[in-house]
ZAVOVO-785102 format. One record per residue: x, y, z of N, C-alpha, C, O in turn. Coordinates in Angstrom, 2 decimals, always signed. Example, Ala and Ser with C-alpha at 12.3 -4.5 7.8 and 13.67 -1.06 7.14 Angstrom:
# residues 2
+---------+---------+---------+---------+---------+---------+---------+---------+---------+---------+---------+---------+
!    n.c1 !    n.c2 !    n.c3 !   ca.c1 !   ca.c2 !   ca.c3 !    c.c1 !    c.c2 !    c.c3 !    o.c1 !    o.c2 !    o.c3 !
+---------+---------+---------+---------+---------+---------+---------+---------+---------+---------+---------+---------+
!  +13.19 !   -5.69 !   +7.80 !  +12.30 !   -4.50 !   +7.80 !  +13.20 !   -3.30 !   +7.80 !  +14.24 !   -3.32 !   +8.46 !
!  +12.85 !   -2.25 !   +7.08 !  +13.67 !   -1.06 !   +7.14 !  +12.90 !   +0.03 !   +7.87 !  +13.41 !   +1.14 !   +8.04 !
+---------+---------+---------+---------+---------+---------+---------+---------+---------+---------+---------+---------+
# end
This chain:
# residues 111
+---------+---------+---------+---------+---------+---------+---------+---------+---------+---------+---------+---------+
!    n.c1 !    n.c2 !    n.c3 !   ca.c1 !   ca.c2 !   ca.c3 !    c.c1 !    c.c2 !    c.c3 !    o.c1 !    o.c2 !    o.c3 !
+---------+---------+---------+---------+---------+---------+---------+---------+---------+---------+---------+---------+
!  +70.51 !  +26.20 ! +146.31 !  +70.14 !  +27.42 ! +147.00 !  +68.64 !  +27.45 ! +147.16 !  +67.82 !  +27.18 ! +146.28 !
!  +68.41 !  +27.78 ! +148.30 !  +66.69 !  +27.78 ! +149.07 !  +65.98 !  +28.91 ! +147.75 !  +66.69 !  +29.68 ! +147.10 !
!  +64.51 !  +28.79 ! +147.58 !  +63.94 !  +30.28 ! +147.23 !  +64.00 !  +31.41 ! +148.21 !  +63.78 !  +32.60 ! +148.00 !
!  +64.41 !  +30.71 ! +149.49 !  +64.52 !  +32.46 ! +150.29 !  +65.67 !  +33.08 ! +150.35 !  +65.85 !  +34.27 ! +150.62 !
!  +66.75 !  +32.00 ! +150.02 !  +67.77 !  +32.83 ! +150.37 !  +68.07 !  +33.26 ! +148.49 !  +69.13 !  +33.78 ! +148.12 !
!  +67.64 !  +33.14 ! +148.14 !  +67.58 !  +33.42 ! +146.27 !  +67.20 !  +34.45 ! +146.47 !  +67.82 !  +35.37 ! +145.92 !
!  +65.83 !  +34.84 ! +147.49 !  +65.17 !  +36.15 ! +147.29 !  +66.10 !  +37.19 ! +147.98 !  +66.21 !  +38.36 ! +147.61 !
!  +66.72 !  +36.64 ! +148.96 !  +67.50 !  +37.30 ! +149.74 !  +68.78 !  +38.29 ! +148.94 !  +69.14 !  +39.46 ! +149.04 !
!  +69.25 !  +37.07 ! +148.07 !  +70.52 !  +37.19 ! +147.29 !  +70.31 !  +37.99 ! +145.78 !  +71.17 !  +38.36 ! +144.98 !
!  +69.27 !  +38.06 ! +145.74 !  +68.33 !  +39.07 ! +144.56 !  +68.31 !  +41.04 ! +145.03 !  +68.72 !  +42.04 ! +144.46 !
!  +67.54 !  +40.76 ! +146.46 !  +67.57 !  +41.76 ! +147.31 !  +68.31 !  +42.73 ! +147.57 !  +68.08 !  +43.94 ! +147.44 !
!  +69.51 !  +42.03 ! +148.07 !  +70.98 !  +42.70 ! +148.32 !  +71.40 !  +42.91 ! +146.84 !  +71.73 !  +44.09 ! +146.95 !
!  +71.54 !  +42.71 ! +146.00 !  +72.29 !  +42.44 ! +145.06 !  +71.83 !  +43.70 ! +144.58 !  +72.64 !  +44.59 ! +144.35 !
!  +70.33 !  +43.90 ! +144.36 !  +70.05 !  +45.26 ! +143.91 !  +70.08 !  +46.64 ! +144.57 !  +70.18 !  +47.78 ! +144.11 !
!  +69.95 !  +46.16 ! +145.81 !  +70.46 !  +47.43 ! +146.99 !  +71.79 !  +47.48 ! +146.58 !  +72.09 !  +48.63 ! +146.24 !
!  +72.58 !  +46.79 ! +146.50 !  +74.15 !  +47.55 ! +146.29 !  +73.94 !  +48.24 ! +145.15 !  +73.89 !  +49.47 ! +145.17 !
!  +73.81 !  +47.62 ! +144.15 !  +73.23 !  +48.29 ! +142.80 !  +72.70 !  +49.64 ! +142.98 !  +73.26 !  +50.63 ! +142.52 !
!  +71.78 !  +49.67 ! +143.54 !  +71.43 !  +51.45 ! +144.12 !  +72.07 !  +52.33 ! +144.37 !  +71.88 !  +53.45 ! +143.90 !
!  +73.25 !  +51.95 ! +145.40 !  +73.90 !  +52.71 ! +145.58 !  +75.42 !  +52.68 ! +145.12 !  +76.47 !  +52.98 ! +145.70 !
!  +75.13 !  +52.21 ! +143.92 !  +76.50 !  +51.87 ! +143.32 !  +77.17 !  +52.76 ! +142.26 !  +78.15 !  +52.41 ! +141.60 !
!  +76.46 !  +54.09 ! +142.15 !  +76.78 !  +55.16 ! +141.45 !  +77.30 !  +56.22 ! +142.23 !  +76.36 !  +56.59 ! +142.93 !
!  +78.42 !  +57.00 ! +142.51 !  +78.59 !  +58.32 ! +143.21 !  +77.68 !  +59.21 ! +143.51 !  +77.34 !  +59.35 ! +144.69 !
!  +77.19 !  +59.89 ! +142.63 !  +75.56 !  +60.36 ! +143.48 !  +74.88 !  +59.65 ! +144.59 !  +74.96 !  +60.02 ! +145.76 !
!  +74.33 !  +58.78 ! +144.26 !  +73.70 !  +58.03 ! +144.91 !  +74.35 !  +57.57 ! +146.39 !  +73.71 !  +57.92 ! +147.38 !
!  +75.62 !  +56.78 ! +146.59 !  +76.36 !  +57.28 ! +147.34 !  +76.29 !  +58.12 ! +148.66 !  +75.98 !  +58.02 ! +149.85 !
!  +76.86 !  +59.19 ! +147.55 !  +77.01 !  +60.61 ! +148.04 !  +75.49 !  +60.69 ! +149.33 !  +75.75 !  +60.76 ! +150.53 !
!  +74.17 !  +60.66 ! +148.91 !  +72.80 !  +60.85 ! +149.11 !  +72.64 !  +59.91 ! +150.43 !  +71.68 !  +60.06 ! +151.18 !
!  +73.57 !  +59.01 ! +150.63 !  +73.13 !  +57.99 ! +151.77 !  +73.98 !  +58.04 ! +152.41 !  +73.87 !  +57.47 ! +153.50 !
!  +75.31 !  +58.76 ! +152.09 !  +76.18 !  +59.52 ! +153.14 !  +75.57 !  +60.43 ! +154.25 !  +75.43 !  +60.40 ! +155.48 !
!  +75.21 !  +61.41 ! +153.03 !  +74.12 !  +62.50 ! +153.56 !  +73.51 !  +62.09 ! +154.52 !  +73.86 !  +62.33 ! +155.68 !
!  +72.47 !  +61.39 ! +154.19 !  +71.18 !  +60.75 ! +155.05 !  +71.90 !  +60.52 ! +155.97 !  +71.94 !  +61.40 ! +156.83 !
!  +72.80 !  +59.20 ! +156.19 !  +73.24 !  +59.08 ! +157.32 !  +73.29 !  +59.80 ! +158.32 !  +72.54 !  +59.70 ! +159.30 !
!  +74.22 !  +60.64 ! +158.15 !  +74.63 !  +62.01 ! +158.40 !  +73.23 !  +62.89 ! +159.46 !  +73.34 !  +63.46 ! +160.54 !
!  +72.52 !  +62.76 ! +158.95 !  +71.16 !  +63.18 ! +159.31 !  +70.47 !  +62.40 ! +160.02 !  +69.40 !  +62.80 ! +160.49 !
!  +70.84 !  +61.35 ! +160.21 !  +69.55 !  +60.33 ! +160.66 !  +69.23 !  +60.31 ! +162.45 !  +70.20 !  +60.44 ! +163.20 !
!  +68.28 !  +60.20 ! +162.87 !  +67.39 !  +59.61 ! +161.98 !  +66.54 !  +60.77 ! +161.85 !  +65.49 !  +60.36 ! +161.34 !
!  +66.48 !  +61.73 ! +162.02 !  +65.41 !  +62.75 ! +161.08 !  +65.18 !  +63.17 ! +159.76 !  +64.14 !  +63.64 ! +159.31 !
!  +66.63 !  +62.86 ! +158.96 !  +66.04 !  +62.94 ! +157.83 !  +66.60 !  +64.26 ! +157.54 !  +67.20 !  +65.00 ! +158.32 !
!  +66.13 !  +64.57 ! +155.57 !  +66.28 !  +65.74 ! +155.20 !  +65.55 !  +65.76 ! +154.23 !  +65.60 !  +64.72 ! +153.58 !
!  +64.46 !  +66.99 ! +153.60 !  +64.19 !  +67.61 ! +152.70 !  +64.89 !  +67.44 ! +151.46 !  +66.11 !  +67.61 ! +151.55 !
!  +64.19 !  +67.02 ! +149.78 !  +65.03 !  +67.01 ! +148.92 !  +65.89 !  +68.31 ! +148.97 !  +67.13 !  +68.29 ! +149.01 !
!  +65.09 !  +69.48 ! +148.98 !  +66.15 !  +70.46 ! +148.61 !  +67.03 !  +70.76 ! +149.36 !  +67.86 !  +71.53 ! +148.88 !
!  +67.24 !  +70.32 ! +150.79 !  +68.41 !  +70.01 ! +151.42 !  +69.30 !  +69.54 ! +151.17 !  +70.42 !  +70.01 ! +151.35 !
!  +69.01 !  +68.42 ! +150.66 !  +70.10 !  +67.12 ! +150.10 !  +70.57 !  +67.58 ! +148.89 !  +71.74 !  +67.30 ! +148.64 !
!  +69.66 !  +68.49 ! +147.72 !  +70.09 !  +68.80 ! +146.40 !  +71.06 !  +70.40 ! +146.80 !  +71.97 !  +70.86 ! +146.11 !
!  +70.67 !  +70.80 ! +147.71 !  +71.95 !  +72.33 ! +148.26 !  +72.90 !  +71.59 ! +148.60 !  +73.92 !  +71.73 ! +147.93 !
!  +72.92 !  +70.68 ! +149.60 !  +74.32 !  +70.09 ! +150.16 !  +75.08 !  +69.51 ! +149.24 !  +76.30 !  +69.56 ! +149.37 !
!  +74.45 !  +68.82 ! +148.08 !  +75.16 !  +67.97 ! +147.41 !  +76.01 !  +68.54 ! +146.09 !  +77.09 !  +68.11 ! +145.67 !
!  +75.16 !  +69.72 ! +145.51 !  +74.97 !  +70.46 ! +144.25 !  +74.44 !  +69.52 ! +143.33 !  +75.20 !  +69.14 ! +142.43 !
!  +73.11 !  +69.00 ! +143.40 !  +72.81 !  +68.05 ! +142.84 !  +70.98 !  +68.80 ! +142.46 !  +70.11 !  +69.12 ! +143.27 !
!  +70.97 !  +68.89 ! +140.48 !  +69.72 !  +69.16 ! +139.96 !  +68.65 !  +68.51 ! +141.02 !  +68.90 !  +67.59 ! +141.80 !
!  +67.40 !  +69.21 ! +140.87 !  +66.07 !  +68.61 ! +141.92 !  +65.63 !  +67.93 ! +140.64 !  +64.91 !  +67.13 ! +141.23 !
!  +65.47 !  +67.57 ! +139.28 !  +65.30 !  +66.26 ! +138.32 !  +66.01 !  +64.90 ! +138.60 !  +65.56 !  +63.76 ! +138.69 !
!  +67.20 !  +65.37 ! +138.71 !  +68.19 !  +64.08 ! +139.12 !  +68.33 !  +63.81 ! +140.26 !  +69.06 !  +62.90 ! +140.65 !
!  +67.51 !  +64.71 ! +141.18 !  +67.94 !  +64.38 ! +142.39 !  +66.34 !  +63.13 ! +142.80 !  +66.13 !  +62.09 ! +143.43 !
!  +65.75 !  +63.89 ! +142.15 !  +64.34 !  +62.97 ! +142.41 !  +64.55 !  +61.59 ! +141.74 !  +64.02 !  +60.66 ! +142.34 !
!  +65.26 !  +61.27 ! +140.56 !  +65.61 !  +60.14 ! +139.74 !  +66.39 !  +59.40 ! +141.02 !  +66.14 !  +58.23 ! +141.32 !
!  +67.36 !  +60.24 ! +141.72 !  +68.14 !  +59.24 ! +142.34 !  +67.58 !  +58.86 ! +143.79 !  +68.03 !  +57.80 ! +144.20 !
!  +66.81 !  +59.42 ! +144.53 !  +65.96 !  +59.16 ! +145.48 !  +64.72 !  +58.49 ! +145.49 !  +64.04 !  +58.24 ! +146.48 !
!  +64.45 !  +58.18 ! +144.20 !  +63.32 !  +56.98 ! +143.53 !  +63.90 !  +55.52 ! +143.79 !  +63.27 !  +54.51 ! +144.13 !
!  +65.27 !  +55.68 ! +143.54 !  +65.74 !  +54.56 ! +142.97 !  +66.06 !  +53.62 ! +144.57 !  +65.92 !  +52.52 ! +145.11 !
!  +66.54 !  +54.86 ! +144.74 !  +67.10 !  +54.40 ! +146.43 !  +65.75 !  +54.16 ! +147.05 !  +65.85 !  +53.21 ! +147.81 !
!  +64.64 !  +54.60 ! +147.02 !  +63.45 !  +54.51 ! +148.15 !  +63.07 !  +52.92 ! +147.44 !  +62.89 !  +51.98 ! +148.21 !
!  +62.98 !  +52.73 ! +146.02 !  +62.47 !  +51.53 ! +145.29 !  +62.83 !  +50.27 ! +145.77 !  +62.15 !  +49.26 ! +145.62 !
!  +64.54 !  +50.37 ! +146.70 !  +65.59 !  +49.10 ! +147.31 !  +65.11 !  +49.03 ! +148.29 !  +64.95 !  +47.99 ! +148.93 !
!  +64.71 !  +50.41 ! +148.68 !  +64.08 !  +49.98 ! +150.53 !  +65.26 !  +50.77 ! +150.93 !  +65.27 !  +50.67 ! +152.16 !
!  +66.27 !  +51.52 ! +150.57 !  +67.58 !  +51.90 ! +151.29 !  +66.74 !  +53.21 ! +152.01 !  +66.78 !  +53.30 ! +153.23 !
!  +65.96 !  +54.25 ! +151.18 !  +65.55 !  +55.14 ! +151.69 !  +63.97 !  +55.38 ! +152.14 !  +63.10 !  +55.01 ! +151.36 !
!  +63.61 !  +55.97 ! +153.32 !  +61.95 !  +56.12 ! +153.33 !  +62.03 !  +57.65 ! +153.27 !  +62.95 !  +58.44 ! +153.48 !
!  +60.71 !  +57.79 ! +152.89 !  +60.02 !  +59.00 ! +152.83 !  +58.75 !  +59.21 ! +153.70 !  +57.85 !  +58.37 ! +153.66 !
!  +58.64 !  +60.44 ! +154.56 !  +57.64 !  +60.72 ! +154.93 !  +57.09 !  +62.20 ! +154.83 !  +57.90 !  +63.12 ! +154.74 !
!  +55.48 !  +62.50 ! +154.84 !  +55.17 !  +63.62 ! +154.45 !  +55.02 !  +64.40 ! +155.50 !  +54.88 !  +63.82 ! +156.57 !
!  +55.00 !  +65.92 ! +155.50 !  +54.66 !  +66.63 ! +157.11 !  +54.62 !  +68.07 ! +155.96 !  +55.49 !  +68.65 ! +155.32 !
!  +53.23 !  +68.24 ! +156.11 !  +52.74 !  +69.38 ! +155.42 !  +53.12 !  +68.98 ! +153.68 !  +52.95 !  +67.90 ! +153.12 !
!  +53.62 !  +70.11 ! +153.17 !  +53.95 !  +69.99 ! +151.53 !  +55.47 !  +69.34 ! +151.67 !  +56.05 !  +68.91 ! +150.67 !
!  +55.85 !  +69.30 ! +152.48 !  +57.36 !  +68.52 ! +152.81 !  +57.74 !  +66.71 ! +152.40 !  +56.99 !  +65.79 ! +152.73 !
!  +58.86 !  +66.57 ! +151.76 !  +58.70 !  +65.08 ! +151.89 !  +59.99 !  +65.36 ! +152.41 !  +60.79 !  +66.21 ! +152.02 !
!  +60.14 !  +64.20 ! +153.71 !  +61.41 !  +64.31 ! +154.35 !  +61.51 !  +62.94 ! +154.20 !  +60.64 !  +62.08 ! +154.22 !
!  +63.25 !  +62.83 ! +153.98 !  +63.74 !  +61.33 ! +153.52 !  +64.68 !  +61.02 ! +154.63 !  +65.23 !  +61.86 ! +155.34 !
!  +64.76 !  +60.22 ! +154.67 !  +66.07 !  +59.54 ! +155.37 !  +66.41 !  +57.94 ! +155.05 !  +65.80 !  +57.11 ! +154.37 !
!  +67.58 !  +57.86 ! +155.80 !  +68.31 !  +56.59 ! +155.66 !  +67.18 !  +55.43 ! +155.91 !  +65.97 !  +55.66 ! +156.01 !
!  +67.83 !  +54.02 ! +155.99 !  +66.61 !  +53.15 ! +156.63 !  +67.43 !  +52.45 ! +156.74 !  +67.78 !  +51.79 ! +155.76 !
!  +68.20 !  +52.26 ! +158.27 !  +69.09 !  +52.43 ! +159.10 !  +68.76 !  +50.17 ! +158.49 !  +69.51 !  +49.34 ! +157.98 !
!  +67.49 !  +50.14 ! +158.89 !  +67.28 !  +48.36 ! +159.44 !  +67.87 !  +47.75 ! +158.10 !  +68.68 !  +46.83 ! +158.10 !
!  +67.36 !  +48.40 ! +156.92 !  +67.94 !  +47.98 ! +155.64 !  +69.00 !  +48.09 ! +155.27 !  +69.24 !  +47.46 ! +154.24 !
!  +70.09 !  +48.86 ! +155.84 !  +71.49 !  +48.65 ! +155.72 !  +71.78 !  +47.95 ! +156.42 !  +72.34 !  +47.07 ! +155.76 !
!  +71.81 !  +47.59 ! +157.74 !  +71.93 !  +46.58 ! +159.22 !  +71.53 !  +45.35 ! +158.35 !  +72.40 !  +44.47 ! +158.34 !
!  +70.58 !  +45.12 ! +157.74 !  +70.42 !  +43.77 ! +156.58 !  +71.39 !  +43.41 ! +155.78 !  +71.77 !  +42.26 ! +155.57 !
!  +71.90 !  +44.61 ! +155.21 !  +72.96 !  +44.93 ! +153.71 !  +74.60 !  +44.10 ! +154.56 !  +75.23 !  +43.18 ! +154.02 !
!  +74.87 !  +44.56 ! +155.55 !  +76.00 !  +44.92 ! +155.97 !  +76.21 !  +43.11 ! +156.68 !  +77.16 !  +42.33 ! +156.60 !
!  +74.84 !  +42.98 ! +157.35 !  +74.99 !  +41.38 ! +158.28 !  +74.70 !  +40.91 ! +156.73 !  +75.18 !  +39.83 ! +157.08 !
!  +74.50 !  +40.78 ! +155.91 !  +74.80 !  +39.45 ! +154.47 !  +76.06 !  +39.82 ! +154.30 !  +76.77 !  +38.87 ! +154.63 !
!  +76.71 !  +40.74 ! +153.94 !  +77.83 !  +40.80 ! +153.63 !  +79.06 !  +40.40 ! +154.50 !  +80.17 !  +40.03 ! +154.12 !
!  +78.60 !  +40.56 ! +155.70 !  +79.89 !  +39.97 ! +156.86 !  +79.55 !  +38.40 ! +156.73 !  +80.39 !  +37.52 ! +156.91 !
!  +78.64 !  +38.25 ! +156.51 !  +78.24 !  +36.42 ! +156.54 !  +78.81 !  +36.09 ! +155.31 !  +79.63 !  +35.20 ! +155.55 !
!  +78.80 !  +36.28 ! +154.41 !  +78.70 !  +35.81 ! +153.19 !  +80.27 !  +36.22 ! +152.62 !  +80.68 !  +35.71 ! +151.58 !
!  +81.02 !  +37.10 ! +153.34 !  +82.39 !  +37.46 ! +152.96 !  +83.46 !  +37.56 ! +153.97 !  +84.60 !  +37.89 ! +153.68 !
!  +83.16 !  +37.32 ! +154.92 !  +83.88 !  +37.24 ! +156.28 !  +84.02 !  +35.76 ! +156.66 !  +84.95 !  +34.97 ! +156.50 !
!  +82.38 !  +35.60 ! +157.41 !  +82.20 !  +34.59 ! +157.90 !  +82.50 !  +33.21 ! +157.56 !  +83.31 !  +32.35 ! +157.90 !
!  +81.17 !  +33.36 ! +156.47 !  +81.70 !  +32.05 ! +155.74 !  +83.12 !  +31.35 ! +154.82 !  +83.43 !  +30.17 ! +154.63 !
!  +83.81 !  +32.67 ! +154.35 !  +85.12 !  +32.51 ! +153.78 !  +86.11 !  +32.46 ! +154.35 !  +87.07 !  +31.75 ! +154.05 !
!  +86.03 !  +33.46 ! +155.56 !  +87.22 !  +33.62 ! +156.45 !  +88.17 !  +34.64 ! +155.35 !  +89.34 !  +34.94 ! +155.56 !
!  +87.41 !  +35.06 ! +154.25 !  +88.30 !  +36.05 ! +153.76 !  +88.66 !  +37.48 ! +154.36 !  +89.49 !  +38.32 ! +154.04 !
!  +87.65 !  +37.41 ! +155.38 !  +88.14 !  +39.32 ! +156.34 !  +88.29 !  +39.03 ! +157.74 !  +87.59 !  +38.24 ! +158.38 !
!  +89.01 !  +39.56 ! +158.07 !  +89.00 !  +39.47 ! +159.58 !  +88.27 !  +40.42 ! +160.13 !  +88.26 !  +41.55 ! +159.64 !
!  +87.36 !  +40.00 ! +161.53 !  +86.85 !  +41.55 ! +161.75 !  +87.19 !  +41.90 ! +162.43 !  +86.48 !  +42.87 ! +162.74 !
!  +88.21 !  +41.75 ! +163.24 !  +88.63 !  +43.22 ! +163.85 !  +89.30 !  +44.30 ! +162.85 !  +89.16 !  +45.52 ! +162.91 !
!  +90.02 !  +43.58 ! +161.96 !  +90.32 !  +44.86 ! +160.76 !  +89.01 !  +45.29 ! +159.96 !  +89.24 !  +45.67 ! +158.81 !
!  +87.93 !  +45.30 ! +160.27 !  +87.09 !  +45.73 ! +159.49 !  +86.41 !  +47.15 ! +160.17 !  +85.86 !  +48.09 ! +159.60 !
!  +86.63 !  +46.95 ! +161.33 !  +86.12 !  +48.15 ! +162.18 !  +87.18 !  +48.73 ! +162.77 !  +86.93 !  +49.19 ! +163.88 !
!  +88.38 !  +48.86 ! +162.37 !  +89.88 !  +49.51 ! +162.53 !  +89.76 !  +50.30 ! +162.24 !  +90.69 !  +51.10 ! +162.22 !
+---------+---------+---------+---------+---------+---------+---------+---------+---------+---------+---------+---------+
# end
């Protein structure tokens, strides 16, 4: 295995990891949901019923993978998805579990 695709396979590995808890999840549902403008923590912590401690723990974690950005506009931090970094997440995973195995078919994947 190359060092890039090591870095690659490091990368992904911890982005799923991110969002590999129900909260967390839940938070990039949301986003989605929103995108691409985004939402205010305390948006995301009303919609979700989710503490603004844990909610900041779990929007650290996610911004840390690259899954989520943040931007400021006044005292506001507005978050959203990061649409290119899932489009990354999703093309390794069709390559690497589809493609190369022939273990999925894709037209049943978008059924």
């Amino acid at each position: 295995m190359g060092n890039r695709e090591s870095e690659d396979l490091s990368r992904f590995a911890d982005m799923l990891s991110a969002m590999g808890t129900e909260p967390r999840l839940r938070i990039m549902r949301l986003l989605l949901s929103a995108h691409p403008e985004g939402m205010v923590a305390g948006e995301i912590g009303a919609a979700l019923e989710i503490a603004g401690s844990t909610l900041s723990h779990h929007l650290e974690r996610l911004r840390n993978e690259g899954l989520v950005t943040v931007r400021r506009e006044g005292t506001f931090l507005w978050y959203s998805a990061n649409a290119v970094a899932l489009q990354d997440l999703l093309r390794f995973l069709y390559a690497e579990c589809c493609t190369r195995s022939g273990a999925c078919e894709p037209r049943k994947i978008l059924a």
